[in-house]
C-alpha positions as CSV (number, residue, x, y, z in Angstrom):
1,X,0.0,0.0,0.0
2,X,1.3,3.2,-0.9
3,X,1.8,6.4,1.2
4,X,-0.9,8.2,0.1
5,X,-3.1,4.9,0.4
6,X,-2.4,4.7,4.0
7,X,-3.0,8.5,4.4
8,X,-6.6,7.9,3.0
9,X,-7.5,5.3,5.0
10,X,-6.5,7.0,7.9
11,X,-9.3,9.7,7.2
12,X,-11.7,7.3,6.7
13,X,-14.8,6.6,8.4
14,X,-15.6,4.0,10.0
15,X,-18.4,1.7,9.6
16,X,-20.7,1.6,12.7
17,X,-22.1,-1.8,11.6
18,X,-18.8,-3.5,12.4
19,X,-18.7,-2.4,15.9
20,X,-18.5,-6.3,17.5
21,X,-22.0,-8.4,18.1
22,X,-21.3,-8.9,22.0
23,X,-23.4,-12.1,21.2
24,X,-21.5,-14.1,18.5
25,X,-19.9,-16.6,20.4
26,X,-15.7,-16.9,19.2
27,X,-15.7,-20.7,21.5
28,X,-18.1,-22.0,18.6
29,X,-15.9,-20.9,16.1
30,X,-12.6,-21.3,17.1
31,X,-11.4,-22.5,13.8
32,X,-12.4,-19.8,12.1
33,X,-10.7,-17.3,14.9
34,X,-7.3,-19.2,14.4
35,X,-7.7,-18.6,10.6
36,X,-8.8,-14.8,10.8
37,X,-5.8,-14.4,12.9
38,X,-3.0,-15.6,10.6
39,X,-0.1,-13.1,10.0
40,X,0.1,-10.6,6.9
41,X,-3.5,-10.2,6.3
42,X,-5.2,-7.5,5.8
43,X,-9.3,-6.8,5.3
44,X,-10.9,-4.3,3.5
45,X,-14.0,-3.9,4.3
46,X,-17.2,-2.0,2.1
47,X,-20.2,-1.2,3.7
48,X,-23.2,1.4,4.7
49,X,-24.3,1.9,7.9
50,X,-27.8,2.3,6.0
51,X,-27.8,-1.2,4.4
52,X,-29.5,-3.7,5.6
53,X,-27.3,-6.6,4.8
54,X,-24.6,-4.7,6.4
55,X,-26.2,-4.5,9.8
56,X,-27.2,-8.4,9.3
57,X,-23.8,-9.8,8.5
58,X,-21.3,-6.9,9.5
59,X,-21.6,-7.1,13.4
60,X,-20.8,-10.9,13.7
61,X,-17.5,-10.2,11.3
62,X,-16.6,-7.6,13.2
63,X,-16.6,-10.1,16.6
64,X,-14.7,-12.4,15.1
65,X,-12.4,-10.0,14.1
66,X,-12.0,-9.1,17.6
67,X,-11.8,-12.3,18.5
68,X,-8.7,-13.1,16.1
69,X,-7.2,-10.2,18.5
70,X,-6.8,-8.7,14.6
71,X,-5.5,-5.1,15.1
72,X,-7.1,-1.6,14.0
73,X,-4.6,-1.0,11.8
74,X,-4.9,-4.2,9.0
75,X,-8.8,-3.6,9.1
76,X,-9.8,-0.6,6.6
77,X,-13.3,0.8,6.9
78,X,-14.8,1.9,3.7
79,X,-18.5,3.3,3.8
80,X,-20.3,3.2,1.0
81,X,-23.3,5.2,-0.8
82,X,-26.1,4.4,-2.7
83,X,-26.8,6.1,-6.0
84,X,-29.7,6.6,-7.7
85,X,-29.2,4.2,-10.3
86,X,-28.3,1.2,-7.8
87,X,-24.1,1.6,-8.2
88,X,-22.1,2.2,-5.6
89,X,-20.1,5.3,-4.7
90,X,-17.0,5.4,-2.5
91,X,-13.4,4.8,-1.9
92,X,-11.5,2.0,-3.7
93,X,-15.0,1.0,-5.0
94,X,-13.8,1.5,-8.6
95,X,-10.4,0.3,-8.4
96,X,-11.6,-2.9,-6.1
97,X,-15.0,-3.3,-8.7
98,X,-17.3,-3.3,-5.7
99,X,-21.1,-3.4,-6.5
100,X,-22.4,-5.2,-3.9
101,X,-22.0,-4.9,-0.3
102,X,-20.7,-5.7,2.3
103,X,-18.3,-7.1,0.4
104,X,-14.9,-8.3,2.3
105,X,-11.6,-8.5,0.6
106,X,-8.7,-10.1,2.0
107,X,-5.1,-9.5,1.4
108,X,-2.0,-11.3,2.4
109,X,1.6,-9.8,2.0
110,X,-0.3,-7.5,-0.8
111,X,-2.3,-9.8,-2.8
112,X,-5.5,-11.2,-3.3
113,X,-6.4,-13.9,-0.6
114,X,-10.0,-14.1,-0.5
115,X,-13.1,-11.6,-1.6
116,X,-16.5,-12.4,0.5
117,X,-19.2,-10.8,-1.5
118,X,-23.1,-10.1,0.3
119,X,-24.8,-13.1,-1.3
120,X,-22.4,-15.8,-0.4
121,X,-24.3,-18.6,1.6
122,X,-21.9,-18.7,4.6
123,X,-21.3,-15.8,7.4
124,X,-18.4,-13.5,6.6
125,X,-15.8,-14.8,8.9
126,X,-17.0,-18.7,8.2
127,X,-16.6,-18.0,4.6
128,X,-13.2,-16.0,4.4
129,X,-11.9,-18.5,6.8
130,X,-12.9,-21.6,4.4
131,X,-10.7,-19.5,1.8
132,X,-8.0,-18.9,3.7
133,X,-7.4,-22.4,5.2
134,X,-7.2,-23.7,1.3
């Protein structure tokens, strides 16, 4: 990530909707924990505190997250709007083709690792981890 990369996500704002779901429980998922909590990996994560997907699935990610003891600083926050026409408006959604959301993108070291997008089956954290343990 470049300078100025890190100087934007640093001014951005964060997403309400991952503030941690004090219910999700990280003893029932403790594989997924150990997985979220690998070294080098870093989540991006597109969202709207007006969405209701995002409220649904966001909390619980944000918990595990927590959980994984994964620090501020490799999770990036980036809110989304709405326009008119249905696309969505925002940082990095352009250059990371986001259209739905919340959609998740992992990194590791600075590429790709796994990309969780809303209408995946599985939870957020269930699904990345599945991805990353391959």
């Amino acid at each position: 990530m470049s300078d100025a990369d890190a100087a934007a996500d640093d001014a951005t704002e964060r997403l309400e909707t991952m503030r941690p779901n004090p219910a999700w429980s990280a003893d029932a998922y403790e594989d997924v924990v150990e997985a979220l909590s690998a070294d080098g990996l870093v989540f991006h994560v597109w969202g709207g505190d007006w969405c209701g997907d995002c409220r649904r699935q966001l909390p619980d990610f944000g918990a595990a997250l927590d959980a994984a003891g994964v620090p501020d600083d490799r999770i990036h926050h980036y809110p989304v709007e709405k326009e008119a026409d249905g696309s969505k408006a925002g940082p990095r959604v352009d250059a990371y083709g986001i259209e739905r959301i919340p959609t998740v993108v992992v990194e590791r070291d600075g590429e790709a690792a796994g990309r969780f997008v809303e209408e995946e089956r599985a939870p957020i954290a269930v699904y990345l981890a599945g991805l990353l343990g391959e």
